[in-house]
LOFIVEX-129416 format. One record per atom (N, C-alpha, C): residue in one letter; x, y, z. Coordinates in steps of 0.001 Angstrom, whole numbers, plus 500000, padded with zeros to 6 digits. Layout:
! residues N
aXYZ ...
This chain:
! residues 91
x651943044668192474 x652671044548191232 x653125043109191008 x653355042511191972 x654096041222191934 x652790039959191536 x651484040201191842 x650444039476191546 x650364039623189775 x650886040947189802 x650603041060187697 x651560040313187315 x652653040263187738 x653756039633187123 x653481037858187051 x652853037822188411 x652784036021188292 x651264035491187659 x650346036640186919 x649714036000186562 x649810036208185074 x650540037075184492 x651258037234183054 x652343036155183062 x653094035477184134 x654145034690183968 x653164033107184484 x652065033012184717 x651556031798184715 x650504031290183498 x650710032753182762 x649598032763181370 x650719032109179882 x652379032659180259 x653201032281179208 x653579030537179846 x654270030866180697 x655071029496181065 x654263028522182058 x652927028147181750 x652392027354183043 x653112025978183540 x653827025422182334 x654504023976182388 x655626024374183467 x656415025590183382 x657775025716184024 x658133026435184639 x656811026967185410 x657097027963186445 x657057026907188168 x657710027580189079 x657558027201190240 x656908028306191570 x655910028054191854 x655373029152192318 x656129029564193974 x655769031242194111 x657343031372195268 x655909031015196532 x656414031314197861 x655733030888198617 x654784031958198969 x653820031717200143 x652520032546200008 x652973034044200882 x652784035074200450 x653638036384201104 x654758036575200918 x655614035856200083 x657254036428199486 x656777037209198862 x657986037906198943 x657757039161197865 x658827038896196270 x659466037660196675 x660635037093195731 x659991036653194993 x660300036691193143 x659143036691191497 x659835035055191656 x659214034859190662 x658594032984190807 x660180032988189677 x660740031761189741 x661518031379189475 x661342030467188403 x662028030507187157 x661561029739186015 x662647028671185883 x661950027130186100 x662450026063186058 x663230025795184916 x662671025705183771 x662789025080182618 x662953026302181609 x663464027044181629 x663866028402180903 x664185027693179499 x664981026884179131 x665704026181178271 x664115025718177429 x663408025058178134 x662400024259177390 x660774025551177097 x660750026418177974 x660083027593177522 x660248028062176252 x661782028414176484 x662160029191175085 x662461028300174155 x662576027139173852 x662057026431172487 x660552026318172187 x659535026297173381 x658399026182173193 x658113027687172268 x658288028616172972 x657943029841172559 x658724030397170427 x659521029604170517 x660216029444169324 x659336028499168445 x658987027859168820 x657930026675168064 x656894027497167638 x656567027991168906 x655042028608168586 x654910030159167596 x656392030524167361 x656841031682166462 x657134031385165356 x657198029931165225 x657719029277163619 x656352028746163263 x655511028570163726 x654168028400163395 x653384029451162795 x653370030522163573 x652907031500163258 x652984032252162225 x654460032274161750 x655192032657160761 x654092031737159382 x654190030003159657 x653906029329158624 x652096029930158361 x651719029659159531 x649994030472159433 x649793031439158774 x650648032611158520 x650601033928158063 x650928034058156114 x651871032845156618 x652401032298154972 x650841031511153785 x650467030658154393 x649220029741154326 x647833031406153700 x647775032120155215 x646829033314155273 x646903033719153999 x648051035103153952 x648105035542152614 x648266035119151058 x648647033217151569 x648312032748149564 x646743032777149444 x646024032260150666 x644588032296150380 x644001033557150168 x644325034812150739 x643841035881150293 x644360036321148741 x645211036012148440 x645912036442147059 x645109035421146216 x644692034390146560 x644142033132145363 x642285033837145025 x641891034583146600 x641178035134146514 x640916036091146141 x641541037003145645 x641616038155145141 x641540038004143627 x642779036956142898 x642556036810141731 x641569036184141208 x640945035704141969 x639128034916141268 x638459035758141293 x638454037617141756 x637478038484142013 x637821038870140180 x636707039875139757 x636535040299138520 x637830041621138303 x638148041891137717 x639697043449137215 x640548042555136590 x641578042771136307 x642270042556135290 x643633042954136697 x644345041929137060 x645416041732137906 x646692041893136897 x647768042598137155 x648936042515136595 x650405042242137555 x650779041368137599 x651667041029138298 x653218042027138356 x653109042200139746 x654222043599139937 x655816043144140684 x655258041884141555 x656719041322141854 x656529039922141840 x657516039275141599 x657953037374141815 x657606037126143391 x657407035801143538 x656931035386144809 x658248034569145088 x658249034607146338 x659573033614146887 x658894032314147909 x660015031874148886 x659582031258149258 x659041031572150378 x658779032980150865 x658436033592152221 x657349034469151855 x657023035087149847 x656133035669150162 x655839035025148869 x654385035528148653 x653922035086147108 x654316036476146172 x653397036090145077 x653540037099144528 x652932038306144582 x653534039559143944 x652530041140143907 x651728041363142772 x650352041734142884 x649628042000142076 x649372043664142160 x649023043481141264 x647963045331141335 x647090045281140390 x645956045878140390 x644776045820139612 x644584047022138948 x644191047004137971 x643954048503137376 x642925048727137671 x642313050635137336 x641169050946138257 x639960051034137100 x639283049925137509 x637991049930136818 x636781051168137076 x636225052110136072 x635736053068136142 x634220052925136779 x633709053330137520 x632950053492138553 x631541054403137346 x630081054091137210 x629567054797135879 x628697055624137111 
């Protein structure tokens, strides 16, 4: 069990882990806890912005497709706006 733990904890924190010695059974000790968890905060405020970026391009893409889009909610600064399309009849 202790091999899963240090190779899930050498996959998040490789910069700030200290590895325990060979046959302890004592979990690896995290140096830099402080500088992990801003890293890991960085990399969650990114993600956030990626997802933001994602869905204007799918929405910019959507409205260049052919239907008739009617706008259902205002966009802010976290989401864009809501569309809905009416249902074009199928012959």
């Amino acid at each position: 069990m202790i091999w899963l733990y240090m190779r899930i904890a050498t996959a998040l924190f490789p910069k700030s882990l200290q590895h325990a010695k060979k046959g302890s059974t004592r979990p690896l000790l995290i140096i830099g806890a402080k500088e992990a968890y801003h890293e890991l905060f960085q990399l969650q405020e990114r993600a956030k912005k990626l997802r933001k970026v994602r869905e204007e391009l799918e929405l910019r893409t959507n409205l260049r497709k052919k239907g008739v889009a009617i706008q259902v909610a205002e966009g802010s600064k976290s989401k864009p706006a809501q569309y809905r399309w009416l249902y074009d009849r199928k012959r």
